[in-house]
VOLOMAR-809738 format. One line per 10 residues: number of its first residue (from 1); for each residue x, y, z of C-alpha. Coordinates in nm, 4 decimals, always signed. Layout:
N
NUM	X Y Z ~ ...
This chain:
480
1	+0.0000 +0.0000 +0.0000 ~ +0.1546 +0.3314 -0.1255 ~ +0.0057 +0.6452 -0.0077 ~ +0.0794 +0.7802 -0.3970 ~ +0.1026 +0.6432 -0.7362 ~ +0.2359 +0.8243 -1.0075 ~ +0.1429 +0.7063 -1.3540 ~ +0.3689 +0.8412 -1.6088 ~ +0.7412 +0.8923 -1.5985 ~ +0.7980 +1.1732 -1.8288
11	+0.8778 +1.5177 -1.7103 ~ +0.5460 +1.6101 -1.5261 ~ +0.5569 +1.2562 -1.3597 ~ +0.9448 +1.2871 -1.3045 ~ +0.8806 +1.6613 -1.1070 ~ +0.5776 +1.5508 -0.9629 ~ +0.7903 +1.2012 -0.7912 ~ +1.0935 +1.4616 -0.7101 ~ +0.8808 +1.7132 -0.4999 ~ +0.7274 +1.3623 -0.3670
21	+1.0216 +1.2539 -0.2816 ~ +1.0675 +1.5482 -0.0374 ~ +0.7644 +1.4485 +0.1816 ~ +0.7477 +1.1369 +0.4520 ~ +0.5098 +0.9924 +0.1888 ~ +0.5225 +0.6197 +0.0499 ~ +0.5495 +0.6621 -0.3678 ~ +0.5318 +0.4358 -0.6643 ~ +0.5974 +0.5341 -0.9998 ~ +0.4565 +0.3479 -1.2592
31	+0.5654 +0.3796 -1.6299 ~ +0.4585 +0.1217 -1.9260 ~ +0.7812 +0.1900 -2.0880 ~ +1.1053 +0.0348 -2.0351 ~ +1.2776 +0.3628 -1.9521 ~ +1.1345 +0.7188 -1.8784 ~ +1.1484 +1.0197 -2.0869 ~ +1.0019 +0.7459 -2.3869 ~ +0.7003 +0.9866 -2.4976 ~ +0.7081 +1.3627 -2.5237
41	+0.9258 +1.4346 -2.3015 ~ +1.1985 +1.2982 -2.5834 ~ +1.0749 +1.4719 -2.8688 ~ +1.0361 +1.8276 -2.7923 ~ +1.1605 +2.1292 -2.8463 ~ +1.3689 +2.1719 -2.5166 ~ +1.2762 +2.5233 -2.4615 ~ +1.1967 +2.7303 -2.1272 ~ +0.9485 +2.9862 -2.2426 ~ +0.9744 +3.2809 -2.0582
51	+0.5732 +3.3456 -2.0140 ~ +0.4317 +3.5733 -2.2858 ~ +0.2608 +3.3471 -2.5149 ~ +0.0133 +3.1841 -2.3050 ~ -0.3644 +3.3789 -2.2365 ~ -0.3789 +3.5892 -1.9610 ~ -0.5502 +3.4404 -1.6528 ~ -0.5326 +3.0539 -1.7379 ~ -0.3838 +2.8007 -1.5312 ~ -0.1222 +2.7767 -1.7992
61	+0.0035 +3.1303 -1.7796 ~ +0.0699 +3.0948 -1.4167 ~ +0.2568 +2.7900 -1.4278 ~ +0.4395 +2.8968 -1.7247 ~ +0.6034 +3.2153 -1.5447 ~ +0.6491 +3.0018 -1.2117 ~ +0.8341 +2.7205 -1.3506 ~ +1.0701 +2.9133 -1.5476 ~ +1.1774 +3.1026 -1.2576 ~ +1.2045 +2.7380 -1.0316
71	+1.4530 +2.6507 -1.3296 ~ +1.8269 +2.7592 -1.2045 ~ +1.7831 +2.6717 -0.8915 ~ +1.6129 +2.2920 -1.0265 ~ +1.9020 +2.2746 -1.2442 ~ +2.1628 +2.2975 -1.0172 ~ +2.0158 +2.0430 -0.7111 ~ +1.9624 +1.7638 -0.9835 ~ +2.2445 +1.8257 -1.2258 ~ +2.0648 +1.8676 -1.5612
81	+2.1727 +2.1248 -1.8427 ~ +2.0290 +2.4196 -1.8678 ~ +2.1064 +2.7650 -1.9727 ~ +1.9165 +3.1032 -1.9536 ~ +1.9735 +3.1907 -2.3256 ~ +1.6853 +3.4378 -2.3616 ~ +1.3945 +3.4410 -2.6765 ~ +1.3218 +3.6802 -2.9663 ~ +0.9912 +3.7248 -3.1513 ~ +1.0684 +3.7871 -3.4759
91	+0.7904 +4.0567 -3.6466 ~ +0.8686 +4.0585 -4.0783 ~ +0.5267 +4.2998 -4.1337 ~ +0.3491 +4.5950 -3.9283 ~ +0.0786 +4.3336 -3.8267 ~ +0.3760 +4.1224 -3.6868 ~ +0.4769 +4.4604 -3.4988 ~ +0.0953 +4.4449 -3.3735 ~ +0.0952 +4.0974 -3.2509 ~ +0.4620 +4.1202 -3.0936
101	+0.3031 +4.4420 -2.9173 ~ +0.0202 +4.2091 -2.8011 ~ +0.2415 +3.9718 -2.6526 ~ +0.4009 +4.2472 -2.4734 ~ +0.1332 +4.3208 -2.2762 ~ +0.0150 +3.9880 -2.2553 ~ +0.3730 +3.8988 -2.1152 ~ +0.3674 +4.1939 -1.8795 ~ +0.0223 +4.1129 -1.7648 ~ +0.1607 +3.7574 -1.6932
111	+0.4463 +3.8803 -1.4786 ~ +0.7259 +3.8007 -1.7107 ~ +1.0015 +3.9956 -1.6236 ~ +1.2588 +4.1980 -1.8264 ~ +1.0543 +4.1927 -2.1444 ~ +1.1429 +4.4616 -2.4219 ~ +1.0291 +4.5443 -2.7569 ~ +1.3361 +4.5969 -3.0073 ~ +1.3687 +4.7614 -3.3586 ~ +1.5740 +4.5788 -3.6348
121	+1.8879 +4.7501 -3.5328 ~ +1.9008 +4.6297 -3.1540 ~ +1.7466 +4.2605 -3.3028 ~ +2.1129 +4.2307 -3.5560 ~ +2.3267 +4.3978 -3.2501 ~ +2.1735 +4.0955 -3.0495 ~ +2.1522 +3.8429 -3.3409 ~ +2.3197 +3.9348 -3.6897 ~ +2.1901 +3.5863 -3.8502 ~ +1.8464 +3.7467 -3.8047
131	+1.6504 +3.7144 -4.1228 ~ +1.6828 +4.0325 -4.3460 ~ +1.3738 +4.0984 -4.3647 ~ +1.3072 +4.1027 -3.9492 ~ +1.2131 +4.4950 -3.9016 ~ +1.1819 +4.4419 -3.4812 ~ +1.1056 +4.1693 -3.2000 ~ +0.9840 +4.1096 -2.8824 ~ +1.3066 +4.0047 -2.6267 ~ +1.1996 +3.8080 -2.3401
141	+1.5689 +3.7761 -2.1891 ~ +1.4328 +3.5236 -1.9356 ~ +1.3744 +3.2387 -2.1809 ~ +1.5890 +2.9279 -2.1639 ~ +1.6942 +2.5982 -2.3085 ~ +1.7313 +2.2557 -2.1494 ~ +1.8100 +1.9175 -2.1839 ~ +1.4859 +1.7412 -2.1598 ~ +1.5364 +1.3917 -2.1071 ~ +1.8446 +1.4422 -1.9241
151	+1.6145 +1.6258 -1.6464 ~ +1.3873 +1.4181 -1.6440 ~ +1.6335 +1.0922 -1.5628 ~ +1.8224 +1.3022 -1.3047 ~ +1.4927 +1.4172 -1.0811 ~ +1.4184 +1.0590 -1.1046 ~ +1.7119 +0.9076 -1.0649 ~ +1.7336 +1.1328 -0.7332 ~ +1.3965 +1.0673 -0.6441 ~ +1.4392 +0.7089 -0.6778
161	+1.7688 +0.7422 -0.4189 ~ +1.5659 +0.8889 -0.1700 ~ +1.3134 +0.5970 -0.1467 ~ +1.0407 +0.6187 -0.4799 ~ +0.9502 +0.3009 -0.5443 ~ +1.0141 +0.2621 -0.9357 ~ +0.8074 +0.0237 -1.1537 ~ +0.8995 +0.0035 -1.5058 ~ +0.7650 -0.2274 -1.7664 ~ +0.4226 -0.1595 -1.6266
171	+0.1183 -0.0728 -1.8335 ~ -0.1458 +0.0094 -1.6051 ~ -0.4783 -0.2142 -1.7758 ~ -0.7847 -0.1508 -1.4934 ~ -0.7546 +0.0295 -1.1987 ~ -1.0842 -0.0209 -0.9422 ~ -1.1486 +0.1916 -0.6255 ~ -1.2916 +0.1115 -0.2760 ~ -1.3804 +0.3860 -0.0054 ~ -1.0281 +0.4070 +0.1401
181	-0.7800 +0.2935 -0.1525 ~ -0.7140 +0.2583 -0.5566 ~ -0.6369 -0.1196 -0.6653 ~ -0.4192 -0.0882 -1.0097 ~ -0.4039 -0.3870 -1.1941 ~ -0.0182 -0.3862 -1.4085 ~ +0.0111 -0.5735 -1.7440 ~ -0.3626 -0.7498 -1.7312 ~ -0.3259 -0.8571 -1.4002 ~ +0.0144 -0.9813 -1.3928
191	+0.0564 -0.8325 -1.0852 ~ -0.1284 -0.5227 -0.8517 ~ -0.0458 -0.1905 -0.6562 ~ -0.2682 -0.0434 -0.4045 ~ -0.2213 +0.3505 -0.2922 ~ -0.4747 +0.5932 -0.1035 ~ -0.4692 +0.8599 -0.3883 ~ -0.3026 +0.8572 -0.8165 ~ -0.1513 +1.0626 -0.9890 ~ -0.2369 +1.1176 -1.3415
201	+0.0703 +1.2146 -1.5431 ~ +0.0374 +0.9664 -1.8396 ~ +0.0757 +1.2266 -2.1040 ~ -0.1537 +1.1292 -2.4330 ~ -0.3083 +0.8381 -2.2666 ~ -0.4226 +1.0954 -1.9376 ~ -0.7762 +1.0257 -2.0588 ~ -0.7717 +0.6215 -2.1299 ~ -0.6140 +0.6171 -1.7581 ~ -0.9257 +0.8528 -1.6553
211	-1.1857 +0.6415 -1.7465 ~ -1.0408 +0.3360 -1.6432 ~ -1.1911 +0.4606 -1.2532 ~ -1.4562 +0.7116 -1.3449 ~ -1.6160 +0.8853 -1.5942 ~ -1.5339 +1.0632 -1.9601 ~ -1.3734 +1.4323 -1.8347 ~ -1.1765 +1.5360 -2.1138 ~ -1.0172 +1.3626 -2.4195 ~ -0.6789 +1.4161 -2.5817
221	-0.5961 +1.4311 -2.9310 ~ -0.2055 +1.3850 -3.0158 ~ -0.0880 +1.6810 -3.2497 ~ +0.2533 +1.6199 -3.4362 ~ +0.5635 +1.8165 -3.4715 ~ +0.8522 +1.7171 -3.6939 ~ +1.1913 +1.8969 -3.6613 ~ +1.5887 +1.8796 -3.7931 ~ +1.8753 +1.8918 -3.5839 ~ +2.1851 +2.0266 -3.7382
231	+2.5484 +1.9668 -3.6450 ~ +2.7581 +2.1890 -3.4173 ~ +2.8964 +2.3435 -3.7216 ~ +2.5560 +2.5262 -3.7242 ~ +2.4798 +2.5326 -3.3816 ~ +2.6738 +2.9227 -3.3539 ~ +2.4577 +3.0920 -3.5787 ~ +2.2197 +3.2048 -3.3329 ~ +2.2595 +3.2773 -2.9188 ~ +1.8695 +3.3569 -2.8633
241	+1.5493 +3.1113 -2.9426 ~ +1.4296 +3.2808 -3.2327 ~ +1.0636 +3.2732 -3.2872 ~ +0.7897 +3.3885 -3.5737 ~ +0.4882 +3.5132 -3.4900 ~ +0.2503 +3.2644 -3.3342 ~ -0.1076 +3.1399 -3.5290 ~ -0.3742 +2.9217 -3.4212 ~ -0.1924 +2.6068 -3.4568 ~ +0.1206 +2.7204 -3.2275
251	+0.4226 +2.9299 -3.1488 ~ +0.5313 +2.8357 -3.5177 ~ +0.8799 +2.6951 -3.6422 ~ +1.1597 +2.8578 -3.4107 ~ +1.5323 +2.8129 -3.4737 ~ +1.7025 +2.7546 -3.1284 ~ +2.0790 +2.6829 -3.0337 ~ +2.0860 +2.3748 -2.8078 ~ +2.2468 +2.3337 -2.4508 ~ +2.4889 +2.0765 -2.6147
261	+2.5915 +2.3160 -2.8743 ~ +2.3352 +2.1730 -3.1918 ~ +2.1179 +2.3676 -3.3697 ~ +1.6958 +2.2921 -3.3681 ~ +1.4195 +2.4118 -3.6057 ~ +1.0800 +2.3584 -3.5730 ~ +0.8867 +2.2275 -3.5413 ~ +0.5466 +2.2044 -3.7552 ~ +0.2055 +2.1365 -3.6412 ~ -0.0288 +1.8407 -3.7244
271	-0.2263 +1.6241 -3.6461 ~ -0.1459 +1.2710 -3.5807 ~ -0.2971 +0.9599 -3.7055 ~ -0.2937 +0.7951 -3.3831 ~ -0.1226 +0.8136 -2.9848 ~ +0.1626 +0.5638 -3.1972 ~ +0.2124 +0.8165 -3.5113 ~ +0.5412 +0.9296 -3.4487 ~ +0.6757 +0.9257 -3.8281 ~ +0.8412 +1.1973 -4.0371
281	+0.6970 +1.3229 -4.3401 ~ +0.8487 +1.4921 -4.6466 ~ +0.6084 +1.7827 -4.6699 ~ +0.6274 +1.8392 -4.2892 ~ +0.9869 +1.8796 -4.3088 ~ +0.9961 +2.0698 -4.5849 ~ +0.7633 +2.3399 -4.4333 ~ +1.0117 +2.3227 -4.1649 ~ +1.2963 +2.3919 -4.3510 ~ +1.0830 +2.6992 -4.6118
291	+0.9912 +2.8578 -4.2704 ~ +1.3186 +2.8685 -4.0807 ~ +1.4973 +2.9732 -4.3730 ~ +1.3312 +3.3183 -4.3270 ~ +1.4524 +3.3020 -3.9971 ~ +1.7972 +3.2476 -4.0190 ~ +1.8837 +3.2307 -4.4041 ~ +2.2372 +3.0900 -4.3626 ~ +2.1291 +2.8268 -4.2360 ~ +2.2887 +2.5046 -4.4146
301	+2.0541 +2.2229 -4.3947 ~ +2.3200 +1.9682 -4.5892 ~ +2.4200 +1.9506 -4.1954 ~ +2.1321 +1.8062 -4.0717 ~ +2.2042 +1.5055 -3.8636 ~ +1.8826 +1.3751 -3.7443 ~ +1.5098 +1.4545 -3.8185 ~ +1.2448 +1.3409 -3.5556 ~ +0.8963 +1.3973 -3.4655 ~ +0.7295 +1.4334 -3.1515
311	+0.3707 +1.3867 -3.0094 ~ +0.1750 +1.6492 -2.8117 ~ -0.1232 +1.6038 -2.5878 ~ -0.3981 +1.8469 -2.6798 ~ -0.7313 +1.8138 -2.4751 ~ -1.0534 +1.9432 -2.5355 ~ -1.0084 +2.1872 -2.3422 ~ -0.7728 +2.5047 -2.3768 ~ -0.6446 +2.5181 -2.0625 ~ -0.3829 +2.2839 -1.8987
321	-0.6024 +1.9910 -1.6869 ~ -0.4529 +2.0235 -1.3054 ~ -0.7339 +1.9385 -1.0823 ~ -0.8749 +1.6230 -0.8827 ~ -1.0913 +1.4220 -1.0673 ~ -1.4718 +1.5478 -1.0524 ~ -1.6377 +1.1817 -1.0545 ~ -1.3306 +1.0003 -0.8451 ~ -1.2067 +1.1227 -0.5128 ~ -0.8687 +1.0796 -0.4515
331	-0.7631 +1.0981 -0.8571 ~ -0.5351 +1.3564 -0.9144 ~ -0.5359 +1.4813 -1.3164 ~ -0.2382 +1.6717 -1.4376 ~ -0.3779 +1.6593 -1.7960 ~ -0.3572 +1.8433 -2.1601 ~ -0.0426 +1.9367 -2.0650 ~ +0.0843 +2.0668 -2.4182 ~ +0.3241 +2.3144 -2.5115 ~ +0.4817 +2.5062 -2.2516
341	+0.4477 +2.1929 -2.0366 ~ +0.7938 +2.1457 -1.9835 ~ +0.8872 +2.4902 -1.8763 ~ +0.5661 +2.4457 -1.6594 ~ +0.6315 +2.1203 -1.5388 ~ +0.8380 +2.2070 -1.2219 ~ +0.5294 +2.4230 -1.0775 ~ +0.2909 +2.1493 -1.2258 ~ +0.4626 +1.9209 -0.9404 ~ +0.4160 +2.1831 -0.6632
351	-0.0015 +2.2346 -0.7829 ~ +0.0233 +1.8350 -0.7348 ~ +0.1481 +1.8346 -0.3713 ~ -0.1032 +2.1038 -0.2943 ~ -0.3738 +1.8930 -0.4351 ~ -0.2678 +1.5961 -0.2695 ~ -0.2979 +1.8006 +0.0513 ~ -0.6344 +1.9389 +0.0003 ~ -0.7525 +1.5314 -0.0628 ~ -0.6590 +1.4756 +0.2915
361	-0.2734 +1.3324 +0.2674 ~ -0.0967 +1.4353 +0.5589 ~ +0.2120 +1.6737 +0.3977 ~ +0.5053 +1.6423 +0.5921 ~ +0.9160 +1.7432 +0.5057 ~ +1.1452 +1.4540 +0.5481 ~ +1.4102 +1.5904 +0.7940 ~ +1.6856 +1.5611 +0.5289 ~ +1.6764 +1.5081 +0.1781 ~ +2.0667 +1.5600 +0.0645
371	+2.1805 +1.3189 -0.1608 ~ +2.5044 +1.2515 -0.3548 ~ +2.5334 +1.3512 -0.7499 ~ +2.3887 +1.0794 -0.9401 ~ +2.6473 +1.1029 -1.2385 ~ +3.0017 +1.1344 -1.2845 ~ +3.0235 +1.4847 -1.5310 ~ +3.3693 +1.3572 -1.6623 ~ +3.3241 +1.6026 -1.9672 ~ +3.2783 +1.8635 -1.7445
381	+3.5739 +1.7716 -1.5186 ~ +3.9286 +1.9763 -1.5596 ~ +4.2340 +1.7693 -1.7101 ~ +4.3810 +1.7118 -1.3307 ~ +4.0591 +1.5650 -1.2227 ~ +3.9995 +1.3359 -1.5469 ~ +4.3094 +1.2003 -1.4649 ~ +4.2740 +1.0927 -1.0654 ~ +3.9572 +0.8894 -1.2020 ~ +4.1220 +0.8014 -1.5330
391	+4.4146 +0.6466 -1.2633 ~ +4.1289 +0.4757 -1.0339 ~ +3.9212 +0.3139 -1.3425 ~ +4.0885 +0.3233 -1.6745 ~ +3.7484 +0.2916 -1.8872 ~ +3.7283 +0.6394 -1.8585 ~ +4.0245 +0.6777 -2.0533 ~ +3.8924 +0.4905 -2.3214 ~ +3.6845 +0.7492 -2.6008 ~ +3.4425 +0.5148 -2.7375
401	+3.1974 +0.8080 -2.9159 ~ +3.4643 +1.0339 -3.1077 ~ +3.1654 +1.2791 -3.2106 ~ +3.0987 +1.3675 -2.8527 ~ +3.4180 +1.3268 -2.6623 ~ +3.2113 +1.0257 -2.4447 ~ +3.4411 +0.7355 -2.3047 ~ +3.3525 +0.3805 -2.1631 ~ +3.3646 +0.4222 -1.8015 ~ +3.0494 +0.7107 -1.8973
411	+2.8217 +0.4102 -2.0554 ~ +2.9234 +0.1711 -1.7959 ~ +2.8067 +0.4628 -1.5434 ~ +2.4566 +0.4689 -1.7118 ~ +2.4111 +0.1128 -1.7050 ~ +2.3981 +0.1287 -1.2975 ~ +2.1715 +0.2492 -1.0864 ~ +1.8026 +0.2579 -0.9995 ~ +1.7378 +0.4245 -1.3221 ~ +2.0120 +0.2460 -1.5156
421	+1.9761 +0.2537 -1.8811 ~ +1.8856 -0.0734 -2.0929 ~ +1.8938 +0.0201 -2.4488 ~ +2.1036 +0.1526 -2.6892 ~ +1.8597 +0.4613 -2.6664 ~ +1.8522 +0.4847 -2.3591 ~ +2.2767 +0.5080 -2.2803 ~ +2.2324 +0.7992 -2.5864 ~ +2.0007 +0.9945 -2.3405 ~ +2.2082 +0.9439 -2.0222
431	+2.5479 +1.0391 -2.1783 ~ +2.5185 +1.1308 -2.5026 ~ +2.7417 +0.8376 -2.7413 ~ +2.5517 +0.8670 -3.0972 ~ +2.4253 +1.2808 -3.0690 ~ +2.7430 +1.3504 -3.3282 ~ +2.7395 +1.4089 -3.6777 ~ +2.8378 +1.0347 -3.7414 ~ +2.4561 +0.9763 -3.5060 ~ +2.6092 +0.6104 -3.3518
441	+2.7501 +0.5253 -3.7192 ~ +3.1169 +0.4434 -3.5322 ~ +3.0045 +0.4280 -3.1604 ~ +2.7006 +0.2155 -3.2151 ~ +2.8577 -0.1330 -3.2395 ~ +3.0775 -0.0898 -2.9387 ~ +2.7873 +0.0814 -2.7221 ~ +2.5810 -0.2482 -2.8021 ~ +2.9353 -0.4672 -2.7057 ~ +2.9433 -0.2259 -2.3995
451	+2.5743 -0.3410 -2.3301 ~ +2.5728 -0.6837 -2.3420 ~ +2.8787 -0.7713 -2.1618 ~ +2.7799 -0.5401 -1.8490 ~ +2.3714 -0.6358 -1.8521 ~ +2.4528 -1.0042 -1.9292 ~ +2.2489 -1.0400 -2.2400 ~ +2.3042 -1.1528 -2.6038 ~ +2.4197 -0.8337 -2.8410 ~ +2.1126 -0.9154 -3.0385
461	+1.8981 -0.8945 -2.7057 ~ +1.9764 -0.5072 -2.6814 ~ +1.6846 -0.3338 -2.7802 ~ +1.7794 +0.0008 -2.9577 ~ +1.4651 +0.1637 -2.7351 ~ +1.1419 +0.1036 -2.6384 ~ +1.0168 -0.3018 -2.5761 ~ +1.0422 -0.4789 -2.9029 ~ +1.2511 -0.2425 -3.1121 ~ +1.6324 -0.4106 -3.2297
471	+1.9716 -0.3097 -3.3146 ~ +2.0532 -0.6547 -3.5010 ~ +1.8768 -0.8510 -3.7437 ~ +1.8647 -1.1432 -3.8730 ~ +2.0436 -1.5599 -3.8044 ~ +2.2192 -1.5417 -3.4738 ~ +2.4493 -1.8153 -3.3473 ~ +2.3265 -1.8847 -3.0171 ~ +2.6933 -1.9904 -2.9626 ~ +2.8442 -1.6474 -2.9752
């Protein structure tokens, strides 16, 4: 019996199990994945929006302002990358100049600090790449970029080492409820947890885990975005986040640097076939690329390394879903949570504790919560200090990902753990072997080597990410 179950381990669920993890509170966190960070929380645009885009008044406005200001101080306790890089609004017509002036005020009225209107010759002092025919923006010097999953593993991964109970490999298939406690059933009754209240953080499948216990409260319809990252090579040609004007279908195609020194444009809006459609598209991409060439026009797509697409829950409703369940007691929703859920997500986590309180859970501080770092930052080490652990376990002397700089004793690292990593995939999101131009080309092989000696499995058995997914194909020699 748990007193909380979270269901969902991307970055709302991962926040939500952090602040959790601060309380004298029993906590389960159930994911149907075989790692966290599998759904949106991967395929994003890895942005902290400063606050200026979202309506006045909504839920989502709030949350948006608090949770970029939680950010530096988030960053630094759980060791993620991060860096306040500030956002420009880009205005190409007098009715851009309108609508940036309109987010202005809607920014002001929001609380977003330090926010300033700019004509074109401020915009090239701040960003000479800027599109030539830019005549002004809106700077919001507050905005920031992140690494996504890389969060989202660390608050886990920390939450995990101060007692959450992690449960991966779990789809949750019925959940029932009696007067004092939820039963969830895991994997069509392959096994069950009870807890007094849930937490619903399950991302595009918020509203199948909804009605599973009560009745039809909202719905969520997946919409698409496709985007291109280029190589480092590009990744100088802009500081800020670099923005169009927003429409109806979203904050349009931005051009961003990245906090490991890439380049990112996108991404498009559409909508997906299904809560699976995750593919790439031709036409999408090329919109991509039309758009965010009036952006930035030196911008050299021949050094595109990777194209992805990610999926983004949209509800029926326009506002972000934070609230207890109206027809179950004791359900917690946190819902909808689209674009700028990530930047939101920290303050997401604190609504959720509040919540939890207001159902009756007793809230109490743990009387310490310090905990060591979770990984070694050998990258981020000076030469004296790569050497003392170089000297104590020589697999960190040994490069294995030339792109990236990233060395054996790293992937070993991410292999351990409460939260260690068991796919190809999933090493790439802890430490980064196969981000480089070559995108695993050289590294790949030896990662999977890496894998299967130190998990004990065949090389063929290492999934490349989610259940079911492969690295090798075809006749193996059960002999090898």
């Amino acid at each position: 019996m748990y007193d909380v179950a979270v269901i969902g381990a991307g970055i709302v669920g991962a926040c939500t199990v952090y602040e959790l993890s601060k309380l004298d509170l029993s906590v389960c966190l159930i994911e149907r994945e075989n790692d966290a960070a599998s759904g949106a929380t991967k395929a994003n645009s890895a942005l902290v929006h400063a606050g200026f885009d979202p309506e006045e008044g909504t839920i989502m406005a709030r949350l948006n302002v608090e949770g970029c200001r939680l950010f530096g101080e988030l960053s630094k306790e759980a060791g993620f990358p991060y860096k306040m890089n500030g956002a420009l609004v880009l205005a190409f017509s007098a009715d851009d100049l309108q609508t940036v002036e309109r987010l202005y005020i809607r920014g002001i009225a929001n609380g977003v600090s330090g926010l300033r209107m700019i004509d074109r010759d401020e915009l090239l002092r701040l960003e000479p790449n800027a599109g030539a025919s830019a005549i002004g923006a809106l700077h919001a010097p507050t905005a920031g970029i992140v690494g996504p999953w890389e969060m989202c593993l660390a608050l886990i991964e920390k939450a995990a080492n101060r007692g959450i109970t992690l449960r991966f490999r779990s789809a949750v298939t019925r959940i029932s409820k009696t007067d004092d406690f939820f039963e969830i059933e895991i994997n069509k009754g392959e096994s069950r947890i009870q807890a007094k209240r849930i937490i619903n953080a399950a991302g595009i499948h918020a509203d199948e885990i909804m009605e599973m216990v009560g009745e039809k409260e909202f719905s969520i319809t997946p919409r698409k975005g496709q985007y291109y990252v280029l190589n480092k090579s590009q990744g100088k040609l802009v500081t800020h986040t670099l923005f169009q004007c927003p429409s109806e279908k979203g904050k349009g195609i931005m051009v961003t640097p990245t906090v490991h020194g890439n380049l990112l444009v996108g991404p498009d809006s559409g909508q997906a076939n299904d809560k699976e459609d995750k593919a790439t598209s031709r036409e999408g991409l090329e919109l991509v690329r039309a758009s965010a060439l009036r952006t930035v026009e030196s911008i050299d797509f021949r050094d595109s390394i990777r194209n992805y697409a990610g999926l983004r829950a949209y509800s029926d409703r326009k506002d972000f879903i934070i609230e207890e369940s109206r027809s179950v007691k004791g359900l917690i929703n946190l819902a909808g949570i689209k674009s700028p859920g990530l930047t939101a997500a920290p303050a997401i986590a604190l609504e959720a504790v509040r919540l939890l309180e207001a159902s009756g859970i007793t809230v109490v501080l743990k009387a310490s919560t310090m905990d060591p770092d979770v990984r070694t930052a050998f990258n981020e080490m000076s030469d004296e200090e790569k050497q003392v652990i170089i000297s104590n376990d020589p697999a960190y002397g040994r490069v294995i990902c030339r792109c990236e700089g990233i060395t054996e004793g790293e992937i070993i690292e991410s292999l351990k753990g409460p939260l260690g990593a068991v796919s190809l995939d999933g090493v790439k999101r802890r430490v980064r072997p196969g981000s480089g131009r070559c995108q695993g080309g050289f590294c790949g092989p030896k990662v999977i080597e890496i894998i299967s000696r130190e998990l004990g499995i065949k090389p063929w058995e290492v999934p490349l990410d989610l259940e079911g997914s492969y690295c090798l194909e075809g006749e193996q020699d059960d002999g090898l």
